[in-house]
C-alpha positions in Angstrom: -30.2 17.2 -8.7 -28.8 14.2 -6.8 -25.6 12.9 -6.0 -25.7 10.2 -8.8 -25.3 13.1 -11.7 -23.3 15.4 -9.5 -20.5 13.6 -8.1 -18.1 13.6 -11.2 -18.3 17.7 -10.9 -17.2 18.2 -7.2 -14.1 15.8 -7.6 -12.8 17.9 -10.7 -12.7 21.0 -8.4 -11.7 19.9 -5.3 -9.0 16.7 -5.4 -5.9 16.2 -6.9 -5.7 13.4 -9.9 -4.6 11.0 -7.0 -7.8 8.7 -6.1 -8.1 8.2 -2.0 -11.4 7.2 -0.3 -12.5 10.7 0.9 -15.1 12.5 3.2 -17.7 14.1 1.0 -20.2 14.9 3.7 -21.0 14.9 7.6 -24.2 15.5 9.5 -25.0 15.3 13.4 -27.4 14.6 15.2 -27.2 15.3 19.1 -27.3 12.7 21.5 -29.4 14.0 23.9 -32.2 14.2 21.4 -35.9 12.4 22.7 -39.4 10.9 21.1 -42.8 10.7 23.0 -43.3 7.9 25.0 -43.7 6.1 28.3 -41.2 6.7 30.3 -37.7 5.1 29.8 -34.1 4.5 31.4 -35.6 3.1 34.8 -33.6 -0.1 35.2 -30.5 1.1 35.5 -29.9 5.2 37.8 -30.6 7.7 34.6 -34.1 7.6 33.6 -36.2 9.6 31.4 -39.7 10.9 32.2 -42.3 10.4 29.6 -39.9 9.8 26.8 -37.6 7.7 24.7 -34.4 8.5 23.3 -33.8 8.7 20.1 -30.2 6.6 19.7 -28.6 3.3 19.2 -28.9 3.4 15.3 -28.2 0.1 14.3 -29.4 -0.2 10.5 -31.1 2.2 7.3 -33.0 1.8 4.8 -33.9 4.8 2.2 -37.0 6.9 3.3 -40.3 7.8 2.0 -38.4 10.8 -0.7 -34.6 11.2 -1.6 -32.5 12.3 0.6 -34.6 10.7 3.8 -33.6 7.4 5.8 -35.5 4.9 7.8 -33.2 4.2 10.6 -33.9 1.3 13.3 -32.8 1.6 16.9 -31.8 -1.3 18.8 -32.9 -2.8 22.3 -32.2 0.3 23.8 -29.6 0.6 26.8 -27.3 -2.6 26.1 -28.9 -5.3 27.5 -31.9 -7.4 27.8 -31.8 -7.0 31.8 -32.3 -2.7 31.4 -34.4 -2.4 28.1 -37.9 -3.6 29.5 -38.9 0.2 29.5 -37.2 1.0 25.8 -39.7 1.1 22.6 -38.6 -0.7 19.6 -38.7 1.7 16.7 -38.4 2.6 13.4 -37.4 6.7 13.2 -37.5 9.1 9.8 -34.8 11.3 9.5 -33.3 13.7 6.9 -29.5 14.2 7.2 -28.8 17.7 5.7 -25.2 17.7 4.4 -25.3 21.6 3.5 -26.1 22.6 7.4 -24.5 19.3 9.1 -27.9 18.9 10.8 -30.6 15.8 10.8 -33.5 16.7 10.7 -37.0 14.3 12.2 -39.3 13.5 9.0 -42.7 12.3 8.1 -42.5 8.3 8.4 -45.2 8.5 5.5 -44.2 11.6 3.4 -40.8 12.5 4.2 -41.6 16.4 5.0 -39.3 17.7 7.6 -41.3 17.9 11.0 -39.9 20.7 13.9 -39.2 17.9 16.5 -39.5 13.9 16.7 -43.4 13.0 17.7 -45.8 10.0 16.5 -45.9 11.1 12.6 -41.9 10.6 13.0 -41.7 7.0 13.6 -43.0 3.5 13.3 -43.8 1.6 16.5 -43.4 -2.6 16.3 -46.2 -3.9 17.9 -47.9 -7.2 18.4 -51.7 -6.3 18.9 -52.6 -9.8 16.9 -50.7 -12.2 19.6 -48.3 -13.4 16.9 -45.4 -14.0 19.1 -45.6 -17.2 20.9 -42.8 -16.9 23.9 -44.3 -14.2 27.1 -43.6 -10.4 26.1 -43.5 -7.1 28.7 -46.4 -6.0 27.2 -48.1 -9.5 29.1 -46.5 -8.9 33.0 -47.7 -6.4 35.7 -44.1 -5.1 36.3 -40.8 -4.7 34.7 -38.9 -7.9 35.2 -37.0 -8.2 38.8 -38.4 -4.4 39.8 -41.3 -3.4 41.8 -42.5 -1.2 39.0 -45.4 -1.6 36.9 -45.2 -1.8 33.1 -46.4 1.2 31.2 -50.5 1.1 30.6 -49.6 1.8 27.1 -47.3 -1.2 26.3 -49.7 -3.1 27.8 -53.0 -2.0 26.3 -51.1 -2.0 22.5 -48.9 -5.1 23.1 -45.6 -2.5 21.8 -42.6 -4.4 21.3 -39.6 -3.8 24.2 -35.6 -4.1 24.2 -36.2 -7.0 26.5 -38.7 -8.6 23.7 -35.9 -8.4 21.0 -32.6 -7.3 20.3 -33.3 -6.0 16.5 -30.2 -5.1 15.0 -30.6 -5.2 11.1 -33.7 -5.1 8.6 -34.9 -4.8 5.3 -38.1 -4.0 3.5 -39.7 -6.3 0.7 -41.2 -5.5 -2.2 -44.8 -5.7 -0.4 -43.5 -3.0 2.0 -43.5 -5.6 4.8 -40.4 -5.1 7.1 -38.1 -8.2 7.9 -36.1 -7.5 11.4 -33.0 -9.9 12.3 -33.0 -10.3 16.4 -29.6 -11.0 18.7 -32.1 -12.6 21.2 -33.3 -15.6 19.4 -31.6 -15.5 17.1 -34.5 -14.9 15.6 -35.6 -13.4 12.3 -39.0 -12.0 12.7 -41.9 -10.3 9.8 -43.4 -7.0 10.6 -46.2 -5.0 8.8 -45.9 -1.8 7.2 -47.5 -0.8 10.2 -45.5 -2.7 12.6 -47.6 -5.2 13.4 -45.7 -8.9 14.2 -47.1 -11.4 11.3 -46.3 -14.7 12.3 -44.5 -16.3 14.9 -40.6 -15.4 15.1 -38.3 -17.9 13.2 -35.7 -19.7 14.6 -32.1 -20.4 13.1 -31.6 -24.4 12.4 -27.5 -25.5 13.1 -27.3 -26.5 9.9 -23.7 -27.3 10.5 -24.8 -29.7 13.3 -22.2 -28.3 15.6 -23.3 -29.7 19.3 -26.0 -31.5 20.1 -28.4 -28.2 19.9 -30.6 -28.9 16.8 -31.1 -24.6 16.9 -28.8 -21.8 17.2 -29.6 -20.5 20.4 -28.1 -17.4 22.8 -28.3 -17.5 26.2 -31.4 -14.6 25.7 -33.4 -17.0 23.6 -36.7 -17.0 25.4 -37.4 -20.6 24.1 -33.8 -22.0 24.9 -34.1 -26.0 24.9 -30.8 -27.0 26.5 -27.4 -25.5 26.1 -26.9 -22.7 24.0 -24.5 -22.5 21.6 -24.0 -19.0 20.8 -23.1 -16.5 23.0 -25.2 -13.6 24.4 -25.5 -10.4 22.0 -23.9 -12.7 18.6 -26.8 -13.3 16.8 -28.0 -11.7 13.8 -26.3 -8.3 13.0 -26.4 -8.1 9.6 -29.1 -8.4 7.3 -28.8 -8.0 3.5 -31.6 -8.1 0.9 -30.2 -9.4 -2.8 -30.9 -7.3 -5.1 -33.6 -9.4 -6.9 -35.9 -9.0 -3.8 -35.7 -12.9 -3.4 -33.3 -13.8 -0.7 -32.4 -12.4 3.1 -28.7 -13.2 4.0 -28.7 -13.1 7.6 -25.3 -13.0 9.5 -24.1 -13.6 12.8 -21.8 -11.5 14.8 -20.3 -14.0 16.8 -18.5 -17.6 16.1 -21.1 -20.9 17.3 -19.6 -21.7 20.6 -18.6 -25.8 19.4 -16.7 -24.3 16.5 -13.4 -24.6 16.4 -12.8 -22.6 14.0 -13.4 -19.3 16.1 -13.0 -16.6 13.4 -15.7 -18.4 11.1 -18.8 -16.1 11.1 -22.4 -17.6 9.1 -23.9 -16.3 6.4 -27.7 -17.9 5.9 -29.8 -17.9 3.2 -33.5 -17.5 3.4 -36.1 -17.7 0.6 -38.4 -15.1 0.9 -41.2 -16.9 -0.8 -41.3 -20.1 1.3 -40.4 -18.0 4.1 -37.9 -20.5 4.9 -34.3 -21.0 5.3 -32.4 -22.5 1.9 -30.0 -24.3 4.2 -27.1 -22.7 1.9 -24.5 -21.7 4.7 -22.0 -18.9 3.9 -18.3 -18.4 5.9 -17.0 -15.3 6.7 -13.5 -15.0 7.9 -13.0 -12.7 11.0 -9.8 -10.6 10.8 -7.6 -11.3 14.2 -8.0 -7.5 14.8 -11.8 -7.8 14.7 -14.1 -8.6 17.0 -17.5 -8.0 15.4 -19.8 -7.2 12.6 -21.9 -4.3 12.4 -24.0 -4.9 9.2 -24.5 -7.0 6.2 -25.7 -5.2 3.1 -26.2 -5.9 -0.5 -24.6 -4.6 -3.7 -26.2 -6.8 -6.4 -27.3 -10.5 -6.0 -23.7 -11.8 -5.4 -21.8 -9.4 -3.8 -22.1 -7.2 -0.1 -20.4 -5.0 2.0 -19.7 -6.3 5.5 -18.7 -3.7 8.8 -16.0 -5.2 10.5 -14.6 -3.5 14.0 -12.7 -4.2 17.0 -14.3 -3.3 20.5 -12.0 -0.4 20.8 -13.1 3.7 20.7 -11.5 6.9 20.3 -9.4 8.3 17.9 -5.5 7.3 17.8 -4.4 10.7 17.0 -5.7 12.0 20.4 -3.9 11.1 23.3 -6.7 11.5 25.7 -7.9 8.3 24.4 -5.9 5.7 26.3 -7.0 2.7 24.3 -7.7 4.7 21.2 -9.9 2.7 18.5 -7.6 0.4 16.1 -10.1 -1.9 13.4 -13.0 -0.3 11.4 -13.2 -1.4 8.2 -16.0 -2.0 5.5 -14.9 -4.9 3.0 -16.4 -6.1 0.0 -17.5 -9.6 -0.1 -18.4 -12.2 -3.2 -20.6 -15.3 -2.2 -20.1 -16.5 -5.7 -16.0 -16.5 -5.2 -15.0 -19.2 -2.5 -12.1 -20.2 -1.4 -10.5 -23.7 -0.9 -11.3 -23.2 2.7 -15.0 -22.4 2.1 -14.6 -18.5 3.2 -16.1 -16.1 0.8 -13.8 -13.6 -1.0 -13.4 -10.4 0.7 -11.9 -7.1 0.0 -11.0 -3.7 1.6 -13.0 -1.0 0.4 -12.7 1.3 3.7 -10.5 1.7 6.4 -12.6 4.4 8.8 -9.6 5.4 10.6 -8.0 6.7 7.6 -10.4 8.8 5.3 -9.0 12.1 3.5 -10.9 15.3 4.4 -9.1 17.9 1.9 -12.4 19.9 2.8 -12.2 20.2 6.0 -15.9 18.4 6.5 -15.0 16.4 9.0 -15.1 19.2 12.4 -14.0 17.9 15.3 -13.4 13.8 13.3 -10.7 15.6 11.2 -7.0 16.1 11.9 -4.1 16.8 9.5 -6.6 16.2 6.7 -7.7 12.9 8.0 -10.9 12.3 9.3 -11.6 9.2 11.4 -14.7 7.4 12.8 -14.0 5.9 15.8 -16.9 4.2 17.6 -17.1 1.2 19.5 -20.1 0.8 17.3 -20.4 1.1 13.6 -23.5 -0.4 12.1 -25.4 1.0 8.7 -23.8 1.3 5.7 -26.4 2.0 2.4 -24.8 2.6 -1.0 -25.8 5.7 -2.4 -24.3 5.3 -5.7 -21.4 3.2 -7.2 -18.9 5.5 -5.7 -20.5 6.5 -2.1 -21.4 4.8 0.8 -23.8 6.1 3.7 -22.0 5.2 7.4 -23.4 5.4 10.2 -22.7 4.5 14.3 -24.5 3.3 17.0 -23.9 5.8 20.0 -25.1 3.5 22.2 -26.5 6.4 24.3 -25.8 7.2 27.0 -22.3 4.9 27.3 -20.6 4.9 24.0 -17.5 8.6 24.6 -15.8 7.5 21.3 -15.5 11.3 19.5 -14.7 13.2 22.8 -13.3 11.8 26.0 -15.7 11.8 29.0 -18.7 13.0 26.1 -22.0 10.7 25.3 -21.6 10.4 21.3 -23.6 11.9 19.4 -25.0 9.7 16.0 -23.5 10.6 12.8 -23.8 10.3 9.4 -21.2 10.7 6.8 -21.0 10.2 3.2 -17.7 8.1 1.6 -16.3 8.6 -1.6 -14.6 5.6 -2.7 -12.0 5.2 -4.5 -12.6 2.2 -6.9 -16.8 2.2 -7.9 -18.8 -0.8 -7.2 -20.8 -3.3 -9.1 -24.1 -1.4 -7.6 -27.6 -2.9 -9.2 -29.5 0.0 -10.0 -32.1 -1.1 -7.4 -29.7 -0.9 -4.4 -28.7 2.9 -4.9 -30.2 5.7 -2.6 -29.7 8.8 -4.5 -29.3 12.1 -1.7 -29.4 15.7 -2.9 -26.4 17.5 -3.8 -25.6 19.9 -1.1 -26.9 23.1 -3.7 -25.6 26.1 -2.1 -22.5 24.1 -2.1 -22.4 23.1 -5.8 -23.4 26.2 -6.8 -20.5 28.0 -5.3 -18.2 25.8 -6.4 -19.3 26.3 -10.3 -19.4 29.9 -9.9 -16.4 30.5 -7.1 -14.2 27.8 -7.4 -12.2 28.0 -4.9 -14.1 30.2 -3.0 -16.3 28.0 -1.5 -14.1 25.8 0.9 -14.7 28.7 3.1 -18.2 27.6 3.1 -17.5 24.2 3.4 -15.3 24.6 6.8 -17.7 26.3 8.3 -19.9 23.4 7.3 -19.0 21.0 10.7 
């Protein structure tokens, strides 16, 4: 049974008639947790021999069965300077919201697998020399080091943090992966066996701000003058409508001519030309915001945007001196514009202010109020018209938003809202039902919020 059919029971037995955007689930996965691979971390004093962690989740996408996720990592340690050595990725997991656990899957199948290895993920690579700009995989040794880059990423050309910056994507219908890139920006095509497919595309200024023809970061490998965007801005979010036609690709940061310095772009690409429409979107920054963390359809019009300041830490502990302030999901309409050409948008979550009458929440939760407080808060996937998938990028080993002085861990929590959305049936991602859960509830009532608080 999935969440879809079940959803309407749990609410009659736990909440009172008053609607509040509440914590129906929460599952962990420790930070310290590690793939095969060559080994990583060696441009900056913590390294990692013969393996890559397994962090910085930056986007989802359903998995190969219910209830599993495709979840991308990003460059790896921050920067394009100390991600030579980090594997770009593509990583299976299962969140189980009964045990609070996530579990490493089958890329393929799905099954649950006893620890991360090759069968868990899918490695970008670019064995058919696609890519026209120099990649680690070409040099003898990691960029201003004396040491060599791994045999391995050079004999399979894989794909490094200081190649891209991917911090969004979205499967077509074809099963071809489409990755949005900080770098560039760049949107680039992938295989559904990670293999680069054409050269990466570059973003026209269609508004003609400055004399830069491009949109261009100072990490553009190709930069042809000035840039006009600055470092680690480029394309966050990535949305897929839900006709399968169009990519909506979204900056994090304002182009540097702009005046207008809240004004984040929207652009619209035609899948089938593989081009970009030249249709421009404006995004209104709140003044407590300082970024977007992801860009993700509802149906064909309307999307829900992660906006968050560059704050962490939860305000209700006092060990957090400058304690998070601004994470919000809103709700925006590219169909409802207003006379200032910003789309419509709307509040559908505050994360510093979700109800936990469960107790779900562990160590998140105080007074009945759960809060997710990263620096860093990028996936959100609708599961069904009234519950969202959120997710954070730990940005391990830096990001100490949950406990003071403590590498976070990733987590993924499940949001009931309180007000359903428009969802197109192709844009849900059913999850099962926590069973043993449901099936205490039905036959204990009560009885089974001892279950749940041991749940954390």
């Amino acid at each position: 049974m999935f969440r879809s059919l079940t959803s309407l029971i749990i609410p009659l037995i736990f909440t009172s008639p008053a609607a509040a955007v509440q914590l129906t689930g929460r599952a962990i996965l420790g930070a310290d947790t590690f793939a095969p691979g060559p080994t990583s971390g060696q441009q900056f004093p913590i390294s990692f021999t013969d393996q890559q962690p397994v962090q910085g989740f930056s986007a989802v996408l359903p998995g190969p069965k219910p209830g599993t996720f495709r979840v991308m990592t990003d460059n790896g340690f921050g920067r394009k300077s100390n991600s030579a050595d980090f594997l770009l990725r593509v990583y299976a997991v299962e969140p189980d919201f009964t045990t609070g656990q996530v579990f490493p899957v089958n890329f393929q199948t799905g099954e649950r697998l006893t620890r991360f290895s090759q069968e868990s993920f899918l490695q970008l690579h670019d064995r058919d020399n696609q890519i026209d700009f120099p990649i680690i995989a070409e040099q003898s040794f990691y960029p201003d080091t004396t040491i060599p880059v791994d045999p391995m990423i050079q004999s399979n050309r894989w794909l490094t943090g200081a190649d891209f910056d991917i911090e969004s994507f979205r499967q077509a219908s074809d099963g071809t992966y489409w990755f949005g890139d900080e770098f560039g920006p760049f949107l680039f095509h992938v295989s559904a066996e990670g293999q680069v497919l054409d050269s990466p595309i570059p973003l026209p200024n269609f508004l003609g701000l400055g004399d830069n023809p491009l949109v261009q970061s100072p990490d553009n490998p190709q930069l042809d003058g000035t840039a006009n965007l600055r470092g680690s801005q480029g394309f966050e979010g990535l949305a897929l409508n839900s006709s399968g036609s169009k990519l909506y690709a979204m900056l994090e940061g304002a182009l540097q001519p702009d005046d207008q310095r809240d004004r984040l772009l929207i652009n619209e690409f035609d899948l089938a030309s593989q081009q970009y429409t030249g249709k421009t979107f404006f995004y209104q920054r709140d003044p407590l915001g300082r970024a977007i963390g992801d860009l993700t359809a509802i149906n064909d019009h309307e999307f829900l945007v992660i906006e968050r300041d560059n704050r962490q830490g939860d305000p209700n502990n006092p060990d957090f001196t400058r304690p998070a302030e601004f994470k919000r999901i809103y709700k925006i309409d590219i169909n409802q514009i207003d006379s200032n050409g910003f789309v419509q948008k709307e509040l559908v979550v505050d994360l510093l202010n979700i109800s936990d009458p469960n107790n779900l929440g562990g160590n998140g939760t105080t007074d009945g109020v759960f809060t997710f407080p990263f620096v860093t808060i990028e996936s959100v996937l609708p599961v069904d018209e009234k519950t969202l998938l959120v997710m954070n990028d730990n940005n391990y080993p830096f990001s100490k938003g949950r406990s003071p002085g403590q590498s976070d861990n990733n987590e993924f929590i499940l949001v009931q809202l309180d007000q359903p959305l428009n969802l197109d049936p192709s844009q849900a991602t059913p999850v099962p039902e926590p069973m043993t859960i449901l099936g205490s509830a039905v036959a204990f009532g009560f009885g089974v919020l001892f279950k749940a608080k041991k749940r954390q």
